[in-house]
Structure formats: structure tokens, C-alpha cells
MARLOZA-34203 format. One line per 4 residues: their letters; for each residue x, y, z of N, C-alpha, C. Coordinates in Angstrom, 3 decimals. Layout:
a) X,Y,Z,X,Y,Z,X,Y,Z ~ ...
This chain:
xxxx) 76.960,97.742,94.118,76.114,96.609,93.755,76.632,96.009,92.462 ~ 76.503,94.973,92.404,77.373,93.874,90.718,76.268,92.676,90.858 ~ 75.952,92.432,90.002,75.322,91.284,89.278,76.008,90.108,88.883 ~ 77.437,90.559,89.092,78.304,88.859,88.122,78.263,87.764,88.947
xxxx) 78.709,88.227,90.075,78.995,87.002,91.201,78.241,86.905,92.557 ~ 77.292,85.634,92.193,75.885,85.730,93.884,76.525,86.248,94.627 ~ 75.572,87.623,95.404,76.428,88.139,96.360,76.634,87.154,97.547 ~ 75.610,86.244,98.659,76.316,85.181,99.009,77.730,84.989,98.982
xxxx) 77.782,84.422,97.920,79.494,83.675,97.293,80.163,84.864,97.576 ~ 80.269,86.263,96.542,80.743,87.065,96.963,81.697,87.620,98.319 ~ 80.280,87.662,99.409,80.492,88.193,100.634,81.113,86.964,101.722 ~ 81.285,85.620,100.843,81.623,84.514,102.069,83.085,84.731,101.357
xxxx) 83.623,84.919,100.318,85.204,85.064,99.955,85.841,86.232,99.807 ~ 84.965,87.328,100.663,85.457,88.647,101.477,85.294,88.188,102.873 ~ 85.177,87.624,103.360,85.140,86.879,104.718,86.042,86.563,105.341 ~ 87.122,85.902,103.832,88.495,85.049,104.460,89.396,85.811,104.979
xxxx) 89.105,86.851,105.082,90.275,88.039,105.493,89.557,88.331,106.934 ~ 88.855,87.697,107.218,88.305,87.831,109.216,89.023,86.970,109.666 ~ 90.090,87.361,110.627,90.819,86.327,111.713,90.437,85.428,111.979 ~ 88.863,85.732,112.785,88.267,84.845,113.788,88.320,83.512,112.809
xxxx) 87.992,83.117,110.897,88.203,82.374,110.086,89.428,81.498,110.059 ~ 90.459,82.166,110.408,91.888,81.677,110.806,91.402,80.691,111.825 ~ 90.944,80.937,112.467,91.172,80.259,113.783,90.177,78.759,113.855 ~ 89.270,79.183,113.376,88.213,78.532,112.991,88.421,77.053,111.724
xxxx) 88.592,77.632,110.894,88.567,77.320,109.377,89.868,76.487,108.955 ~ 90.637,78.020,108.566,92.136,77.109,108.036,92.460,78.669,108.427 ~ 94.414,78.310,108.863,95.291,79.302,109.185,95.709,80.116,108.801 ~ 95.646,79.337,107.022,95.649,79.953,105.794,95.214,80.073,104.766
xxxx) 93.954,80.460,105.616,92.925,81.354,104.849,93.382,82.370,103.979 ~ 93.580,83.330,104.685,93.562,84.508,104.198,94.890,84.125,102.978 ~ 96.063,83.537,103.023,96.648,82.937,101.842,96.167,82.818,100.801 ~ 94.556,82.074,101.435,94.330,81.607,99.909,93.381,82.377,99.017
xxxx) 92.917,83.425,99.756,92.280,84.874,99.586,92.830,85.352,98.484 ~ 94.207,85.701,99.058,95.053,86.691,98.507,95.589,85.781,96.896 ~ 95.119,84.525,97.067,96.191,84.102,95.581,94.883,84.301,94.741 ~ 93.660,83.736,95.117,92.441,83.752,94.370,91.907,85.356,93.936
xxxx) 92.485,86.460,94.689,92.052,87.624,93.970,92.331,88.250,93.143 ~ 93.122,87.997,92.214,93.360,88.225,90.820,92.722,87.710,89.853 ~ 92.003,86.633,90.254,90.775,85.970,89.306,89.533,86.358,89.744 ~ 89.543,86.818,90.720,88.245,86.954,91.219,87.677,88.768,90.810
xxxx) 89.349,89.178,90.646,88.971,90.953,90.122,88.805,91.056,88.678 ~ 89.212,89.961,87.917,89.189,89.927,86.563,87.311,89.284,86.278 ~ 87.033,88.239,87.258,85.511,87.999,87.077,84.765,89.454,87.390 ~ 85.150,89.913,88.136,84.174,91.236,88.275,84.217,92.241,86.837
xxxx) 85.874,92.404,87.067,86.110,93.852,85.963,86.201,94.925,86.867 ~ 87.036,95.668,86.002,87.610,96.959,86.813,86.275,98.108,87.490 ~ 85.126,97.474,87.164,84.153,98.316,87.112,83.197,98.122,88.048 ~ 84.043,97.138,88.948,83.860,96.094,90.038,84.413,96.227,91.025
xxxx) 85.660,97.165,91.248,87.142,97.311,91.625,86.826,97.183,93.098 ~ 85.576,98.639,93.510,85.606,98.860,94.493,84.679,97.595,95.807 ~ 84.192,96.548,95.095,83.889,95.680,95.952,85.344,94.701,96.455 ~ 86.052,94.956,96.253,87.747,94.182,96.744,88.802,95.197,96.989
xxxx) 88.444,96.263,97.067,89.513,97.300,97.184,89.830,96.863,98.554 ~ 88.645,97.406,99.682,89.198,96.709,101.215,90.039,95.770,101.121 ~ 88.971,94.765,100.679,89.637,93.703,100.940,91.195,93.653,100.838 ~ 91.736,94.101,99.728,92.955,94.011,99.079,93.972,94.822,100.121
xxxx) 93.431,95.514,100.576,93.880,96.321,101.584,94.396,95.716,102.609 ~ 93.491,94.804,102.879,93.752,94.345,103.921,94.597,93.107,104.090 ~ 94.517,92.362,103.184,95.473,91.321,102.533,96.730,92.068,102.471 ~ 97.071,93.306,102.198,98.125,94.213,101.944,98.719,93.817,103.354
xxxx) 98.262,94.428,104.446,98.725,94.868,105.450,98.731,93.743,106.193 ~ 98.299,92.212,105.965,98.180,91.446,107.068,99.910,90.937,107.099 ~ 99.352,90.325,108.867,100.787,90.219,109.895,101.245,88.968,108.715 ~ 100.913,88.305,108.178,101.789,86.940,107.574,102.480,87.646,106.537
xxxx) 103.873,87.130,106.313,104.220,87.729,105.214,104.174,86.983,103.946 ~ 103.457,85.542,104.431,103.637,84.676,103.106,101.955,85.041,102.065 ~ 101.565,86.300,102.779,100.047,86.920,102.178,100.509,87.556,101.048 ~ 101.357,88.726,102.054,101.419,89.582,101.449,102.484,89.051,100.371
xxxx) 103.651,87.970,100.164,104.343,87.715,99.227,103.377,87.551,97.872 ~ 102.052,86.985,98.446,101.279,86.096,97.599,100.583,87.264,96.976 ~ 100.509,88.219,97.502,99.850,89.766,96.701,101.426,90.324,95.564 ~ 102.326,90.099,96.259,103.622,90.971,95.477,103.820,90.386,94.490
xxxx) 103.421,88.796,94.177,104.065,88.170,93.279,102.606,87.874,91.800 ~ 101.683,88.828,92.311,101.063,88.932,91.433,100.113,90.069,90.955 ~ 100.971,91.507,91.791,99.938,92.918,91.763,100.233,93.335,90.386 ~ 101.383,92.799,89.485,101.388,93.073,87.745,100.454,92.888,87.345
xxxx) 99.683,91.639,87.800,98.475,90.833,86.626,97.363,91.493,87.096 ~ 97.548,91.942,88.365,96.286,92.915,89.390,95.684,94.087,88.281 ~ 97.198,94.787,88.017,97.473,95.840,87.227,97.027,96.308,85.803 ~ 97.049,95.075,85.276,96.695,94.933,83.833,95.059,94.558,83.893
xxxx) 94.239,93.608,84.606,93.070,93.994,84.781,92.842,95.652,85.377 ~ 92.950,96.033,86.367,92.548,97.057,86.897,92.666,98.743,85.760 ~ 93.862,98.390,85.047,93.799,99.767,84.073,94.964,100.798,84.746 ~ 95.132,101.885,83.676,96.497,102.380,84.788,96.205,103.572,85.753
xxxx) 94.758,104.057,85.249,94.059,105.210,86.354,93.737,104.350,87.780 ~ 93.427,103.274,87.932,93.348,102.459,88.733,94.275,101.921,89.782 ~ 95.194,101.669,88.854,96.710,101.135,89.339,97.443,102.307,89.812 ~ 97.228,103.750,89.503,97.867,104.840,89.981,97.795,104.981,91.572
xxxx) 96.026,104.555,91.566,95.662,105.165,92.786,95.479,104.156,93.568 ~ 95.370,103.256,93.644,95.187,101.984,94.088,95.984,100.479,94.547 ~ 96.729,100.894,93.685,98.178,99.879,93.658,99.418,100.439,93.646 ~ 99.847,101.110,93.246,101.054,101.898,93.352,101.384,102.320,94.770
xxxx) 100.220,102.529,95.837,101.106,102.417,97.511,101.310,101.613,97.578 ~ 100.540,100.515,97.595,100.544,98.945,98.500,101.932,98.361,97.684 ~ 102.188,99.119,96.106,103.608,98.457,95.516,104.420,98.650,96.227 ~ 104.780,100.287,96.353,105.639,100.975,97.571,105.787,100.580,98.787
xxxx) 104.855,99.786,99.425,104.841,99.400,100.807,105.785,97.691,100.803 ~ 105.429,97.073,99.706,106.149,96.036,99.163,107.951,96.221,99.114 ~ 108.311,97.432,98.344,109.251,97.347,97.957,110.380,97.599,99.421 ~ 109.644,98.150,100.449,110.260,98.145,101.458,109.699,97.211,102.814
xxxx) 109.050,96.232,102.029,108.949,94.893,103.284,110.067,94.091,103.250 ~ 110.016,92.663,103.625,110.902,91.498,103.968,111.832,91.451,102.348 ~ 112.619,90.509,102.336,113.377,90.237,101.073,111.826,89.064,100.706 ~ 111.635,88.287,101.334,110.690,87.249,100.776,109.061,87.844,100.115
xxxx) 109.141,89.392,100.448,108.263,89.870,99.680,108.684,90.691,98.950 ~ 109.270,91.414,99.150,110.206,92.023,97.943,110.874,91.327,96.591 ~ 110.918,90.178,96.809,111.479,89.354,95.317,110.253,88.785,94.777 ~ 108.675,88.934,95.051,107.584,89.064,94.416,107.614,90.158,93.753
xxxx) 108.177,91.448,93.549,107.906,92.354,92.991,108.986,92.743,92.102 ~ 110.188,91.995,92.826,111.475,92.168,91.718,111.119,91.067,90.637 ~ 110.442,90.177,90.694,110.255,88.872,89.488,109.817,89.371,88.687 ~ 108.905,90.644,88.818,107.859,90.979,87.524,107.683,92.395,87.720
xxxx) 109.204,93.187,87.996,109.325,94.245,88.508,109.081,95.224,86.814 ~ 109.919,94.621,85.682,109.553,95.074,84.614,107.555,94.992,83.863 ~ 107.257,93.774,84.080,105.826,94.028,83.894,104.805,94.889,84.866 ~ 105.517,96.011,85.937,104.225,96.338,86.474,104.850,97.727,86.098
xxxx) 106.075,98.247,86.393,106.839,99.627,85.407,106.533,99.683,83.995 ~ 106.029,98.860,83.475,105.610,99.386,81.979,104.239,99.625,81.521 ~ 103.545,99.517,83.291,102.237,99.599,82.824,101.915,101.335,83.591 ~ 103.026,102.043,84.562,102.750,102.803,84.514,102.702,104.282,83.534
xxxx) 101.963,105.459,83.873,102.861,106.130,83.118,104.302,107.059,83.143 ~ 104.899,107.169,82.034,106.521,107.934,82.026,106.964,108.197,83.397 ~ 106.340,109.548,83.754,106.327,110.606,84.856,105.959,109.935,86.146 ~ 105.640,108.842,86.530,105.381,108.389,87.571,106.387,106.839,87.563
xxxx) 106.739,106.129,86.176,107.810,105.501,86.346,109.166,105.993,86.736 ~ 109.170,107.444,85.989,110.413,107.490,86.308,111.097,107.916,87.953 ~ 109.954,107.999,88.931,110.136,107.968,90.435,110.610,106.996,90.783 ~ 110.703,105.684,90.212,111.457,104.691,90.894,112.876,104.265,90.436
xxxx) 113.256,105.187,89.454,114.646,105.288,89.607,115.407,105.079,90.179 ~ 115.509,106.056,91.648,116.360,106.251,92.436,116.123,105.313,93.333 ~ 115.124,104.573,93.212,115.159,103.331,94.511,115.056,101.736,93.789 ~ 115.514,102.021,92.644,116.418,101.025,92.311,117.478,100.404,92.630
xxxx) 117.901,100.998,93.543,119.811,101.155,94.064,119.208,100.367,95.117 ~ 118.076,100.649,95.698,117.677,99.864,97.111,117.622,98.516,97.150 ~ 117.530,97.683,95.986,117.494,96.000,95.897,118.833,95.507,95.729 ~ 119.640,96.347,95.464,121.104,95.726,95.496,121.080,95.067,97.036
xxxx) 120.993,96.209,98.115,120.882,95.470,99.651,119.703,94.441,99.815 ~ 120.093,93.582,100.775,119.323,92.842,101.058,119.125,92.312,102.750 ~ 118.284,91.689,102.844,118.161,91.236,104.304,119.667,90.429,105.001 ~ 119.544,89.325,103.558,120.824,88.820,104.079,121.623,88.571,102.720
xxxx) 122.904,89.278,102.758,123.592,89.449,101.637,123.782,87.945,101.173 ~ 124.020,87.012,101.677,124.185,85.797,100.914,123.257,85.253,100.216 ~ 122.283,85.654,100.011,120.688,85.767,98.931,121.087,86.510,97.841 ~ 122.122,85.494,97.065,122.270,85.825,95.803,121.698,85.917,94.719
xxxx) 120.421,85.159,95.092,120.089,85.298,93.678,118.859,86.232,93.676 ~ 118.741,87.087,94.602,117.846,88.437,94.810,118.644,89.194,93.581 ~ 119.802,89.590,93.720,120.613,89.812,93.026,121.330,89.914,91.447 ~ 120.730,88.542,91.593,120.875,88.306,89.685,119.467,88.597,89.324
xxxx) 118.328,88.211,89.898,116.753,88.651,89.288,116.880,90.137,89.054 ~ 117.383,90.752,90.150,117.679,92.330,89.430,118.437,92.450,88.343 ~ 119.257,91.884,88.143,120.343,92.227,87.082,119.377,91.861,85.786 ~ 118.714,90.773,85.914,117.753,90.016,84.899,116.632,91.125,84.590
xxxx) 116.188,91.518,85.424,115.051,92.512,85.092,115.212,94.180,84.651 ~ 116.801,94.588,85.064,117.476,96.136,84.417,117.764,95.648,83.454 ~ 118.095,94.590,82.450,118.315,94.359,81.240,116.280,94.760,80.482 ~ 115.886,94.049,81.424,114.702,94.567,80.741,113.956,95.875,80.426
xxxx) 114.180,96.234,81.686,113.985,97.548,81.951,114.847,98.938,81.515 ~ 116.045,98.516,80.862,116.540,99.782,79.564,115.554,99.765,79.187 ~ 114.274,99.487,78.433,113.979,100.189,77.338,112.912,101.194,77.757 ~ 112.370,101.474,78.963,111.502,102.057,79.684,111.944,103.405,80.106
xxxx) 113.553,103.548,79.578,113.914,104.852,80.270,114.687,105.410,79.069 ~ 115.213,106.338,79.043,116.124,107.397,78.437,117.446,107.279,78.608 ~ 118.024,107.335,77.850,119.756,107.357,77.731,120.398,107.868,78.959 ~ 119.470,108.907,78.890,120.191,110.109,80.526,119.860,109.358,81.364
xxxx) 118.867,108.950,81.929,118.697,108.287,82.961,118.572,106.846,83.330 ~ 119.687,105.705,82.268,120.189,105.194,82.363,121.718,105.370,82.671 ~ 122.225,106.139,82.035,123.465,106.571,82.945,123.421,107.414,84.182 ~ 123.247,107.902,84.283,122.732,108.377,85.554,122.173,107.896,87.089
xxxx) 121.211,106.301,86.485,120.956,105.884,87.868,121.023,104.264,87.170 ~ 121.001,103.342,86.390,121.142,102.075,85.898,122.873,102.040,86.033 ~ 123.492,102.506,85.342,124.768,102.611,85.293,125.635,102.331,86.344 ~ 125.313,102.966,88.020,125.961,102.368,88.980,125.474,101.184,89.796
xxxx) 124.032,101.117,89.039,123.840,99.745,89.883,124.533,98.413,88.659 ~ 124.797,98.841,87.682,125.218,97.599,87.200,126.913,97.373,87.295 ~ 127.530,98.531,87.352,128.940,98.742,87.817,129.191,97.541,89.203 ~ 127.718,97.891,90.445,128.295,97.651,91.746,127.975,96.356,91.288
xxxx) 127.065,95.380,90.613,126.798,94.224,90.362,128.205,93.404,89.752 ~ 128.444,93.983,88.809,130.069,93.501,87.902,131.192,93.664,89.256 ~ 130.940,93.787,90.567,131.861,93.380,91.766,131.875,92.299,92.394 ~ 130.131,91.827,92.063,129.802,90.910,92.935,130.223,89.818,93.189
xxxx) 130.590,89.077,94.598,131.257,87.948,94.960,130.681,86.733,94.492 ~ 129.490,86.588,93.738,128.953,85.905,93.194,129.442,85.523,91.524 ~ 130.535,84.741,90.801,130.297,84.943,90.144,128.824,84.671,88.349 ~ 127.932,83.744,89.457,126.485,83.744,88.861,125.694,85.303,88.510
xxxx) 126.284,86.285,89.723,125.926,87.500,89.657,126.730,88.201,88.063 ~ 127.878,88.207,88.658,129.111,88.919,87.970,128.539,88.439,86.130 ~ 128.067,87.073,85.822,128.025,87.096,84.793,126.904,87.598,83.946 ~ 125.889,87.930,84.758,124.159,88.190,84.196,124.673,89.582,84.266
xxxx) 125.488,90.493,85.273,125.878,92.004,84.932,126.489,92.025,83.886 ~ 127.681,91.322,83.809,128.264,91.774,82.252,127.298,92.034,80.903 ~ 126.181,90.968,80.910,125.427,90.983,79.732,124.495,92.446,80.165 ~ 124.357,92.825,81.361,123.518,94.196,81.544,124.211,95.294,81.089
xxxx) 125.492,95.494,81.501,126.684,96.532,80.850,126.526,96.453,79.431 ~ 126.941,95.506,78.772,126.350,95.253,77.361,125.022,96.070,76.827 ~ 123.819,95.720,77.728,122.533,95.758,77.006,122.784,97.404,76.988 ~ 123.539,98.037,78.378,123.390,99.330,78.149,123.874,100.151,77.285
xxxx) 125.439,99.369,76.697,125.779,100.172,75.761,125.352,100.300,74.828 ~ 124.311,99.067,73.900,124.100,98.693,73.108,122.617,100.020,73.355 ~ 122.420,100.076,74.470,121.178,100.957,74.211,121.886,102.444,74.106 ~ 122.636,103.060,74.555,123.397,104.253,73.832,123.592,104.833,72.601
xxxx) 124.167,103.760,72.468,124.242,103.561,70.751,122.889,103.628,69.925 ~ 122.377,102.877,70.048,121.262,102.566,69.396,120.212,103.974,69.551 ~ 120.253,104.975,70.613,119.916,106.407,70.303,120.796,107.088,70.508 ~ 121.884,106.596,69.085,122.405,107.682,69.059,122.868,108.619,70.441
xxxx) 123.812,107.843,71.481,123.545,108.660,72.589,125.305,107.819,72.672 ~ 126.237,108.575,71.794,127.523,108.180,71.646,128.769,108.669,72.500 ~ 128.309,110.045,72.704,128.762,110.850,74.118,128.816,109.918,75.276 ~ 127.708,109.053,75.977,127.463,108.303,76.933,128.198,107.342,77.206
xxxx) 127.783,106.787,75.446,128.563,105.112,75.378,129.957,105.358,75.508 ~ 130.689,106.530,74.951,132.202,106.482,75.041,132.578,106.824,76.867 ~ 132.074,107.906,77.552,132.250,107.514,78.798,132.029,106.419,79.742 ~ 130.734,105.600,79.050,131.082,104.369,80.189,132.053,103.474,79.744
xxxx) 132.245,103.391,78.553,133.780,102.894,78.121,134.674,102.766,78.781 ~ 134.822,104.509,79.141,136.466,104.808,79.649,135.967,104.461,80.850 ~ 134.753,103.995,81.415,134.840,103.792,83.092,134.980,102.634,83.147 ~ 134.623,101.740,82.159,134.704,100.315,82.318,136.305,100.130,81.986
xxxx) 136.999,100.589,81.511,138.391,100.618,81.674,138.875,100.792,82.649 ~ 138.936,102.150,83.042,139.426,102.500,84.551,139.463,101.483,85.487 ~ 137.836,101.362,85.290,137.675,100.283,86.925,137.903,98.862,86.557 ~ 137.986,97.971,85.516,137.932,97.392,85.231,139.313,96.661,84.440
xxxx) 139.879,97.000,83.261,140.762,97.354,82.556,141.843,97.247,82.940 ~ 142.217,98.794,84.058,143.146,98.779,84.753,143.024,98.645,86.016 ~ 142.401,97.870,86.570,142.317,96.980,87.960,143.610,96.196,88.548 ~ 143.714,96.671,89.375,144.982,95.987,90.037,144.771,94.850,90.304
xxxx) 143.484,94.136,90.545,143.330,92.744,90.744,143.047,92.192,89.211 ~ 143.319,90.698,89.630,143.192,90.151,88.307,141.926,89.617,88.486 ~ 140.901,89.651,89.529,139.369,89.778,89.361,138.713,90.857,88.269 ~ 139.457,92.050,88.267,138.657,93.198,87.690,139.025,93.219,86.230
xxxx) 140.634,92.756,85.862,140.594,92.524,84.492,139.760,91.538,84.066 ~ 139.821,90.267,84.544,138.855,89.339,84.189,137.425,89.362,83.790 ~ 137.034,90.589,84.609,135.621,91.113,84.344,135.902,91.837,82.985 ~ 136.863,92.560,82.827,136.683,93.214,81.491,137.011,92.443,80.493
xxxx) 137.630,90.968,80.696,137.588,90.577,79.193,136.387,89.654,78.875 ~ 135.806,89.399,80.553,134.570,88.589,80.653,133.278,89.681,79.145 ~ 133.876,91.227,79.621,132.278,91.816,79.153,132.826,92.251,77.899 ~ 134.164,91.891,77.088,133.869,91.473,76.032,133.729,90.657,74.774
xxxx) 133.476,89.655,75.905,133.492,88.158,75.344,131.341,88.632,74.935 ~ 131.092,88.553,76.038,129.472,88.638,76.069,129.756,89.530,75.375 ~ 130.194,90.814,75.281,129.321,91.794,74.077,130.072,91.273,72.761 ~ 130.960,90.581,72.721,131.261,90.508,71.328,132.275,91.294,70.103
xxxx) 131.683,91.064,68.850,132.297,92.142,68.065,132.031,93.631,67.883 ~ 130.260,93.640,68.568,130.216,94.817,69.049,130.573,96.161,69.933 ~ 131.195,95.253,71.184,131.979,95.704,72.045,133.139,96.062,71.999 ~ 133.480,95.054,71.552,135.143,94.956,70.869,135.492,96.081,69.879
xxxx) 134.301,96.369,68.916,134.580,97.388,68.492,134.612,98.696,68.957 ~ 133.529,99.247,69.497,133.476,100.227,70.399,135.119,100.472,70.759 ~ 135.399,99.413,71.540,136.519,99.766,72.548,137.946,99.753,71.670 ~ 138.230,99.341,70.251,138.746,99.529,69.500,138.631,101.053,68.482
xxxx) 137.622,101.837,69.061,137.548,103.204,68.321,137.788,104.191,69.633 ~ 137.785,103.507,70.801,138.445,104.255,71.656,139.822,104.910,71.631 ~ 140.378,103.052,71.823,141.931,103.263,71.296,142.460,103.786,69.826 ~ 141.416,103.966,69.415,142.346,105.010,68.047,142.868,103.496,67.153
């Protein structure tokens, strides 16, 4: 039971998620459900949650995917009303169920992939690590710029993790990016290679920075194509005198 909003009103804009309304009403209804419930959970308050939980549910799972885009491209702001005990239990599947739908709902969640990872906590961010590697693929590889929004958002997302486990699982997705046939791609990675070394360094995590060095040499450096050198003088143009130096205390 809630007092904020006439139940009436209430119960006629939990409604829009009944088919038979589709058919009736407008087609895209339930569309416009799904964009209006982020204002409509913030009029309640988290303390409210469970009068839209269904609902949300169900908006989750419906057959259109331009719903559910319309849920992906705004379950961050969902998030930050709802609280993160909330968002644990509540949002964090329907995220998961996102991250392995269409590309056209999946790049709702890569846009603001850093604002909904920083609202979880540590131990439960750091599970999506390893399926980070999963947005490199795409539905259809010529959807490049799925591609650079990732690259755009692991620059953001160093600071959410640990040295180790930026090398460890950031590290080869920004390697496979600095390949890409794109070079719109190729150039937003270089500045990610950058952000990472720069985050090494910066804790003191000098062991790291000197091995991805020598890998960005290897693969890069000494590349038999003159694509792959190009990339290495590309990444240290973007990193600069910082880079430059680094790779000047390599060489002695």
C-alpha cells in the first residue's frame, strides 16, 4: 500500500504492460511504460520498489526489443534510485539478461556500463570481469562503433579495479582493440593502453607497467606489418612524454 500516487493512476500505468492494451490503445505502449519507469520509481522511492518490481519484470522480458533497449539504456538511473541492496537483488539479473540479448540492447548497457559497475559492490563487480571480453563480439562485426563505446567506457572503468586485474583481464581486451580494422577504433584504444599504464604507475604497480611495455613492443614495435608499427608510434604520440619515457627506461 503507498499513499504518493492515486492508486487509480497508479494501477492504469501498471496496465500498459497488458497486451490486450497493445492492441487496443497504442503498439507501443508498453515502450512507453518502460521509458516512464524511472520517474515513476523515483516518485514512489525505493520504499515503494515492490509496487513496480513485476512490472519491471515484465518490461524485462517482453518480445519487443526496442522495450527492453528502453529498460538497458536506463537501469543505471533505476540503480541509483533503488540503492545497492536493491540493485543486488533486483537488477543485477535483468542486467545479466541484457548483457546477453541483441547488440541493440546490449549497447544500452555498454553506454552507461561504467555508471551502473560503480554502483555495485567490489566483490560482486569484480564478476564481470571476465565477460568483458564478451562485447568485443558482436552481432554484426561491422558495428563499429559498439566497439569504440567499449573502448570509451574501459578507460573509465580502470579505476574500479586493481592493477592485477587490469592486467589480467582489461589488458587483452585493449591489445585485441589496438588491431581493430577500424581505425576510429584503433585510435580511442591507444588512449586506453595509455590510461592503463598510467594507472600502473600511478599504484606503484611498476612490475606490470614494464611488462606491458615489452608486450606492446613485441606485438607492436616489432610487427612485421607497417600497420602494427604505426600503432606503436600512434600510442606514443597519445601518451606523450609520459610514455615516451617509460619506454626510454626500458631501453636503458
Amino acid at each position: 500500500v503507498q499513499d504518493i500516487i492515486p492508486q487509480p493512476l497508479l494501477d492504469q500505468y501498471l496496465s500498459m504492460t497488458d497486451p490486450a492494451r497493445a492492441q487496443t490503445v497504442d503498439t507501443e505502449i508498453a515502450k512507453h511504460c518502460a521509458y516512464s519507469l524511472p520517474g515513476v520509481a523515483l516518485t514512489l522511492g525505493r520504499q515503494n520498489w515492490h509496487c513496480l518490481k513485476d512490472t519491471y519484470e515484465t518490461l524485462a522480458s517482453d518480445v519487443q526489443w526496442k522495450v527492453r533497449r528502453t529498460l538497458a539504456f536506463s537501469i543505471h538511473e533505476l540503480a541509483v534510485i533503488l540503492g545497492d541492496q536493491l540493485t543486488a537483488a533486483d537488477l543485477v539479473p535483468i542486467f545479466n539478461g541484457f548483457l546477453k540479448d541483441l547488440d541493440e540492447v546490449r549497447i544500452g548497457v555498454l553506454k552507461h556500463l561504467y555508471d551502473f559497475l560503480k554502483l555495485l559492490h567490489a566483490d560482486k563487480r569484480r564478476e564481470y570481469l571476465y565477460q568483458l571480453q564478451e562485447f568485443v563480439v558482436t552481432d554484426n562485426s561491422r558495428n563499429w562503433r559498439f566497439r569504440y563505446e567499449l573502448a570509451e567506457q574501459l578507460i573509465l572503468i580502470l579505476e574500479l579495479y586493481n592493477p592485477n586485474d587490469v592486467y589480467d583481464y582489461l589488458r587483452h581486451i585493449a591489445l585485441t582493440l589496438c588491431s581493430d580494422k577500424v581505425s576510429e577504433v584503433r585510435w580511442i584504444s591507444f588512449k586506453l593502453v595509455v590510461a592503463i599504464l598510467q594507472k600502473f604507475y600511478a599504484n606503484s604497480a611498476n612490475a606490470l607497467g614494464l611488462n606491458f611495455i615489452n608486450e606492446l613492443i613485441v606485438r607492436f614495435h616489432h610487427c612485421s606489418k607497417w600497420v602494427g608499427r604505426q600503432a606503436f608510434a600512434f600510442i606514443c604520440q597519445v601518451g606523450m612524454f609520459s610514455l615516451c619515457f617509460c619506454v626510454d627506461i626500458k631501453f636503458g
